[in-house]
N, C-alpha and C positions, 0 to 999 in steps of 0.2 A: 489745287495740288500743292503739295509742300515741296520745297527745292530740296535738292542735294545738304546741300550746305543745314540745315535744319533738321533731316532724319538724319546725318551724321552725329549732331548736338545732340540729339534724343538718346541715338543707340550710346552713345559715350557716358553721358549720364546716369544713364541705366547697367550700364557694365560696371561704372565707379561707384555708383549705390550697393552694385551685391557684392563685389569686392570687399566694399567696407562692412559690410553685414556680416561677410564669411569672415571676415579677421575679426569681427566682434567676438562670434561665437568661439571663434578656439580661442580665445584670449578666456571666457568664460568656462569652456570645457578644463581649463587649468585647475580652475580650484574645486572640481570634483576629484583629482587624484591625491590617491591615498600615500603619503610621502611614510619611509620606513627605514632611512637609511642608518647603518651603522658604524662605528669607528671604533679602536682599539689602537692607543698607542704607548710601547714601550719606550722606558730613557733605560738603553741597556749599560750604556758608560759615560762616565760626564768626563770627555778626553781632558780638559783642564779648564781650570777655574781660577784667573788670576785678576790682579790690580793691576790695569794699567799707568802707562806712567802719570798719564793727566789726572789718576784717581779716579775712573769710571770700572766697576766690576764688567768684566769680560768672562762668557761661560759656553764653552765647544762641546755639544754632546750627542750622542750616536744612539738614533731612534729606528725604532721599527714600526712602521706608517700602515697599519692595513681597514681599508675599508670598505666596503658596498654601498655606494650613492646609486645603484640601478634605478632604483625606485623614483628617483626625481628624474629620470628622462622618459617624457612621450613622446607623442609625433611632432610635439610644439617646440620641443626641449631642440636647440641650435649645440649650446654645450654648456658645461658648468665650469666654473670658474671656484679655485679649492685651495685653502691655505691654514695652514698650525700655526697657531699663534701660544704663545706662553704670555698666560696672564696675573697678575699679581698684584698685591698693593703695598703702599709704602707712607709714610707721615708725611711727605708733600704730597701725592696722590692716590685718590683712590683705586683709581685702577688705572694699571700701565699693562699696554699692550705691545711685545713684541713680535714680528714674524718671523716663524722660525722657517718654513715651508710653506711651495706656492704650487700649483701647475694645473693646466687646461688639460679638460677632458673630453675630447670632442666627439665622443659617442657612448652607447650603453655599453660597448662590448670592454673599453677601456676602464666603463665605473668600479670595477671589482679588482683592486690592488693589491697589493703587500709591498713595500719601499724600503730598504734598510738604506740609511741615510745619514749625514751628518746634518748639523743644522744648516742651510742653505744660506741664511742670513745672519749678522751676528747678533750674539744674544747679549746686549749691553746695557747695564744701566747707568744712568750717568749718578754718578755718585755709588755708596758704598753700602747698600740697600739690599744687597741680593744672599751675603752670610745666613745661613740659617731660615734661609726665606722657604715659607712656603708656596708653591703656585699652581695652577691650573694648565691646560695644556688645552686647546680649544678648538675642535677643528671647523671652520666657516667654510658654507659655500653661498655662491651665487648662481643663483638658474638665468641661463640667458636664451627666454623664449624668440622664436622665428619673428613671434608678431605680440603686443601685448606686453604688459611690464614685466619686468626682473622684478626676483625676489631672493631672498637672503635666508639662511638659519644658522644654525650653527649645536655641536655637541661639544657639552664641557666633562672633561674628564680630570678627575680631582686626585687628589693626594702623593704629589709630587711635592720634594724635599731639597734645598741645596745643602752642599756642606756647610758646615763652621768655619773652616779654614781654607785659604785658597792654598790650591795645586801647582 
């Protein structure tokens, strides 16, 4: 006869083996969904555009944020994590990344937004690189599955302008 203390050890081990098997598989049932998400965002007004005193370009501007992330949330999906960033480059670097905009999404019914917004963070670059600058506008997210890695993408939306002269 086996003791108490030994079919305990069995049944435990055999509940943490399918445990881990069942988190396998929706960790793996992930990268069968079909991801579709969309974005659109406008810069309706660049509220201003100045030098500050220490000579870093400083730029406040008023966006219209709309998009449908549904498609990256399943039964696995806990929430997604989503941010605009404005991106650009410059003769010391290649690419400089600002956030402009951030926020949790913590279900499908929240994925489908529209935001009018100013920028949330400021849009600065240290030195005087931003005059006439062209840039991109980028919106990232991150999936933060129940069980199983996170994963990242992101849409670039192009042809955005700053002025010549500051405001």
């Amino acid at each position: 006869m086996h003791s108490f203390g030994y079919r305990a050890n069995a049944l435990l081990t055999f509940a943490i083996t399918i445990l881990a098997l069942m988190c396998a598989m929706a960790s793996v049932s992930d990268n069968f969904n079909s991801l579709s998400p969309t974005s659109e965002v406008q810069v309706l007004n660049i509220n201003w555009f100045q030098k500050k005193p220490d000579g870093d370009d400083e730029v406040s501007l008023t966006l219209n944020i709309s998009a449908n992330l549904q498609s990256l949330f399943t039964w696995n999906t806990k929430q997604v994590f989503v941010f605009l960033a404005a991106e650009y480059e410059t003769p010391k670097n290649s690419l400089n990344q600002v956030s402009l905009w951030d926020g949790i999404i913590p279900s499908k019914e929240h994925a489908k937004f529209k935001i009018h917004t100013t920028n949330k963070y400021r849009f600065i670059d240290q030195g005087r690189n931003l005059r006439g600058k062209e840039f991109n506008l980028t919106l990232h997210w991150h999936v933060m599955p129940k069980t199983g890695k996170m994963f990242a993408d992101k849409i670039v939306m192009t042809g955005y302008r700053l002025p010549e002269a500051y405001r």
